[in-house]
LOKOL-969677 format. One line per 8 residues: number of its first residue (from 1); their letters; for each residue x, y, z of C-alpha. Coordinates in nm, 2 decimals. Layout:
<atoms>
NUM = A = X Y Z | ...
</atoms>
This chain:
<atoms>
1 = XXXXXXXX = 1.44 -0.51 -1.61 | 1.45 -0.68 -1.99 | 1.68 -0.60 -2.25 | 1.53 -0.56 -2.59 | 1.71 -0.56 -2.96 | 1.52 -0.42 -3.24 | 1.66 -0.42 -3.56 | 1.52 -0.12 -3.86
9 = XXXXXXXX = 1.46 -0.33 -4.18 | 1.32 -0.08 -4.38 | 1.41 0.29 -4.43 | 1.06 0.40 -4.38 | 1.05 0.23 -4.02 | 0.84 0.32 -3.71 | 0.94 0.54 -3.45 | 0.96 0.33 -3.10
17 = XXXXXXXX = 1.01 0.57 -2.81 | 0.87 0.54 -2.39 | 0.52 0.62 -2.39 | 0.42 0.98 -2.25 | 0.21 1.06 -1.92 | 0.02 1.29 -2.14 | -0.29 1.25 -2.31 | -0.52 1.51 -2.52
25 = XXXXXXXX = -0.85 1.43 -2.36 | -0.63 1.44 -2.01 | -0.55 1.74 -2.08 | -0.91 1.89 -2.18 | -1.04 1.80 -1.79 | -1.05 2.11 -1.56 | -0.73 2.22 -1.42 | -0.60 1.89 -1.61
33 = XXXXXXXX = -0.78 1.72 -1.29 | -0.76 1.37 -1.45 | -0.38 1.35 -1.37 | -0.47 1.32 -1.06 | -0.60 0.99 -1.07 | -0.26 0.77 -1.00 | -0.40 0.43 -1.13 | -0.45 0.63 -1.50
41 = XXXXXXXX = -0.16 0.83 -1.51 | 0.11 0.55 -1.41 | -0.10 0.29 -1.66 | 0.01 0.59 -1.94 | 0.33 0.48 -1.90 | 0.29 0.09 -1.95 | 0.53 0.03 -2.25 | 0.71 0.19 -2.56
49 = XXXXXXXX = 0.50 0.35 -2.84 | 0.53 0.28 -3.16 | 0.40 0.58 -3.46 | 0.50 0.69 -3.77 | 0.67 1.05 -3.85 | 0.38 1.16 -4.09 | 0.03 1.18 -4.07 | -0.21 0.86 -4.16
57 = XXXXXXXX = -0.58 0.86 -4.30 | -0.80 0.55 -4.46 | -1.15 0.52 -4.50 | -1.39 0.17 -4.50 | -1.67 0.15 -4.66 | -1.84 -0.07 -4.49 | -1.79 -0.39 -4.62 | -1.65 -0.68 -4.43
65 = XXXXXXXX = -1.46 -0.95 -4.63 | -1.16 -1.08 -4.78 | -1.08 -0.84 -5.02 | -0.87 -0.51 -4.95 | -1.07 -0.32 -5.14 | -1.28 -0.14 -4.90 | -1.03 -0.04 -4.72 | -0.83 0.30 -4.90
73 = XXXXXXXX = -0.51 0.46 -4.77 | -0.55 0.80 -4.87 | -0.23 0.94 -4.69 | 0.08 0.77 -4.59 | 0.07 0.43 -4.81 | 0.39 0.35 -4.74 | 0.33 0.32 -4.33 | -0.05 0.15 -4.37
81 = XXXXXXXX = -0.20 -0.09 -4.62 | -0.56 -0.30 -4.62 | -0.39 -0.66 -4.71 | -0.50 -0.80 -4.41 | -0.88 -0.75 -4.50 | -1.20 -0.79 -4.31 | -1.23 -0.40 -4.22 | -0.86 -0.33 -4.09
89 = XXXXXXXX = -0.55 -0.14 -4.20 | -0.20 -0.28 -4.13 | 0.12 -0.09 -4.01 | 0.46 -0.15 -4.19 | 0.65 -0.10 -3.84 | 1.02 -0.18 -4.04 | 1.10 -0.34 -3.64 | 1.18 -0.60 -3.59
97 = XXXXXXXX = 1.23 -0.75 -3.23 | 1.50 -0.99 -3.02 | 1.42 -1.09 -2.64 | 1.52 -1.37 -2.45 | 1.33 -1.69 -2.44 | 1.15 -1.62 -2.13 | 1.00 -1.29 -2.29 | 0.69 -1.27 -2.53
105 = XXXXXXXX = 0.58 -0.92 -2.64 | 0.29 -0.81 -2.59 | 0.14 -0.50 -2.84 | -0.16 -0.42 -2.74 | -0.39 -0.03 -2.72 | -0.20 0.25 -2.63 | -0.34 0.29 -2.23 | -0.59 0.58 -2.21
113 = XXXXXXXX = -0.59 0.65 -2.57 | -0.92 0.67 -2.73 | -0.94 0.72 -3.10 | -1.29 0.68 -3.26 | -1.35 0.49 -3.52 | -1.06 0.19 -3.47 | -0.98 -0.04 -3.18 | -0.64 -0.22 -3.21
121 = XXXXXXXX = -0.56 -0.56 -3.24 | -0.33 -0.74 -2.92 | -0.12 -0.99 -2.94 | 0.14 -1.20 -2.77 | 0.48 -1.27 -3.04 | 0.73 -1.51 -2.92 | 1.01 -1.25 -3.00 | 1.28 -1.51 -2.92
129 = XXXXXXXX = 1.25 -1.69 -3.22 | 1.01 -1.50 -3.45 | 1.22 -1.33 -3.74 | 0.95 -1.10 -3.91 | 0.85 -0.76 -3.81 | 0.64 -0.65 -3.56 | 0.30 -0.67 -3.68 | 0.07 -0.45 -3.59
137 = XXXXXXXX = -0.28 -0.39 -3.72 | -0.65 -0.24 -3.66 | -0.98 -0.29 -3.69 | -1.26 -0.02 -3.84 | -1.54 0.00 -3.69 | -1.63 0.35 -3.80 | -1.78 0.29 -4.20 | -1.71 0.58 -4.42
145 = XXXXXXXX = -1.55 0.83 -4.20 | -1.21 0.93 -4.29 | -0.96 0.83 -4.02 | -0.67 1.02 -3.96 | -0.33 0.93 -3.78 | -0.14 1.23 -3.67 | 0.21 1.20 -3.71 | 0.40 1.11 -3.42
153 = XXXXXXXX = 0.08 0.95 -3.30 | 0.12 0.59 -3.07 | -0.06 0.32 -3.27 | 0.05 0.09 -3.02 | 0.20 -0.03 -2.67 | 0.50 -0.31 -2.67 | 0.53 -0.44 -2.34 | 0.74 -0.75 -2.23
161 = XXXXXXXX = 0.62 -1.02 -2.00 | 0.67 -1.34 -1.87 | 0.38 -1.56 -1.98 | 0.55 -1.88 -1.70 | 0.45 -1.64 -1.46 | 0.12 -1.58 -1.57 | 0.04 -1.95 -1.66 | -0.13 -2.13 -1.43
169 = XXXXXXXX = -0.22 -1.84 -1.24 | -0.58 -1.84 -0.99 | -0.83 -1.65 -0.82 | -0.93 -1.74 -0.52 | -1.33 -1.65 -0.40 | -1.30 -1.64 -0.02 | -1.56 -1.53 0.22 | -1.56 -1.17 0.35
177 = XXXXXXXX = -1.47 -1.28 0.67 | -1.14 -1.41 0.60 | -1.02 -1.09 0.48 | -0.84 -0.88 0.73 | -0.96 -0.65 0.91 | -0.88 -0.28 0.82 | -0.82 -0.02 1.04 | -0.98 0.26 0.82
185 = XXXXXXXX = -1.29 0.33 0.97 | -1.53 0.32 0.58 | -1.78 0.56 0.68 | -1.54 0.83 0.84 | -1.31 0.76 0.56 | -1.60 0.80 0.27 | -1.72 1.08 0.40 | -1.41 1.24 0.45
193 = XXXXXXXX = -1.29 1.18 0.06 | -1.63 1.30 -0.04 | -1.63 1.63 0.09 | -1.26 1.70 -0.06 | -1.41 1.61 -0.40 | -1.70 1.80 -0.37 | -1.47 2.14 -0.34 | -1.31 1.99 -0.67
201 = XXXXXXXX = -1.00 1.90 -0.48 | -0.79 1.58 -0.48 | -0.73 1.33 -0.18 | -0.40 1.12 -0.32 | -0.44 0.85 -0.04 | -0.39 0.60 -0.27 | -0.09 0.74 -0.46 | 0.05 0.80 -0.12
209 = XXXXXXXX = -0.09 0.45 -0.02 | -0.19 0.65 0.34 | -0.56 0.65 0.48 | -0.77 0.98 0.56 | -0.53 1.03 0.90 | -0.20 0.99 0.73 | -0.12 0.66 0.82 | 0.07 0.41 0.59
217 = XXXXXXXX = -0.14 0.10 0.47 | 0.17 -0.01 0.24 | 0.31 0.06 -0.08 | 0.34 0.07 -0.44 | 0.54 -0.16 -0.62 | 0.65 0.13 -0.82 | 0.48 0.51 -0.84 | 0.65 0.56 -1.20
225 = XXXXXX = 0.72 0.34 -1.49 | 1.08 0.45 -1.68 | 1.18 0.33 -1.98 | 1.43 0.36 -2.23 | 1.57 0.34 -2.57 | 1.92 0.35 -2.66
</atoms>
């Protein structure tokens, strides 16, 4: 568990709240199916969210270089601006953020949110130390297509980590043999997940990290992700 301080430097600051389950293209799959699928509906929930209480369009016209020019805000100009250059739009978040030294922040996409036309910058900020606001910014890869921004809209995930225990990190190729033997027998087991599917039904072994019989192979380090802001 980290403790976070954000500080509001601007009156016309972000909004940072958890980040929902829910998602709009989610949502549009039969019987909202895709919710089904644990590894996509707990990664929803990986950080808080930060949008803007009004709606936010630009347009690029196709031009890549260091003048802001062609790049125009055409709603919410106090939220968004082109200074950065080189086909992106910036975000005034008005946040700024506190953590211990042992946390950097880490804003990156918003998980399973697809918005065409831009792909979001990420970035690691040492927040123990760094006094500015959060910036956050995107790149346009859509020319001459209005974007739009609805209000309340994530633009981005903060998520704290430890980079020490990242660092130095490896991976390990071994040959198959050396890996345990499971007791799921894979052909019983395939067949058995495929004929669920094909009635358009949903097997949950691994959210219930159980095989095809109902045995336990282990467990989730955690089956939801709760955060908060106070």
């Amino acid at each position: 568990m980290h403790k976070i301080g954000v500080f509001k430097t601007q009156p016309d600051q972000a909004e940072i709240t958890p980040l929902s389950i829910k998602r709009d293209w989610m949502d549009a799959t039969w019987n909202a199916h895709a919710y089904h699928c644990f590894p996509v509906s707990l990664t929803n929930q990986m950080g808080w969210g930060i949008s803007f209480p009004e709606d936010i369009s630009f347009i690029w016209d196709g031009i890549s270089d260091t003048s802001p020019e062609h790049v125009k805000i055409l709603k919410g100009e106090k939220y968004a601006a082109p200074q950065r250059a080189n086909a992106t739009v910036s975000f005034n978040t008005g946040l700024r953020f506190l953590t211990d030294q042992n946390i950097t922040l880490l804003t990156m996409p918003v998980p399973n949110q697809f918005i065409d036309g831009v792909v979001p910058f990420s970035t690691l900020i040492s927040t123990s130390f760094f006094s500015g606001d959060l910036p956050v910014a995107w790149r346009i890869t859509r020319p001459n297509v209005e974007i739009t921004i609805p209000a309340n809209t994530p633009i981005a995930s903060v998520i704290p980590i430890n980079l020490e225990e990242l660092n130095n990190s490896e991976i390990n190729i071994l040959p198959l043999d050396q890996m345990p033997i499971s007791n799921i027998n894979n052909d019983e087991y395939s067949n058995y997940v495929y004929e669920i599917n094909r009635e358009g039904r949903w097997t949950d072994f691994y959210r219930n990290a159980t095989d095809h019989k109902g045995n336990s192979l282990g467990s989730h380090q955690a089956k939801t992700i709760k955060l908060f802001v106070k």
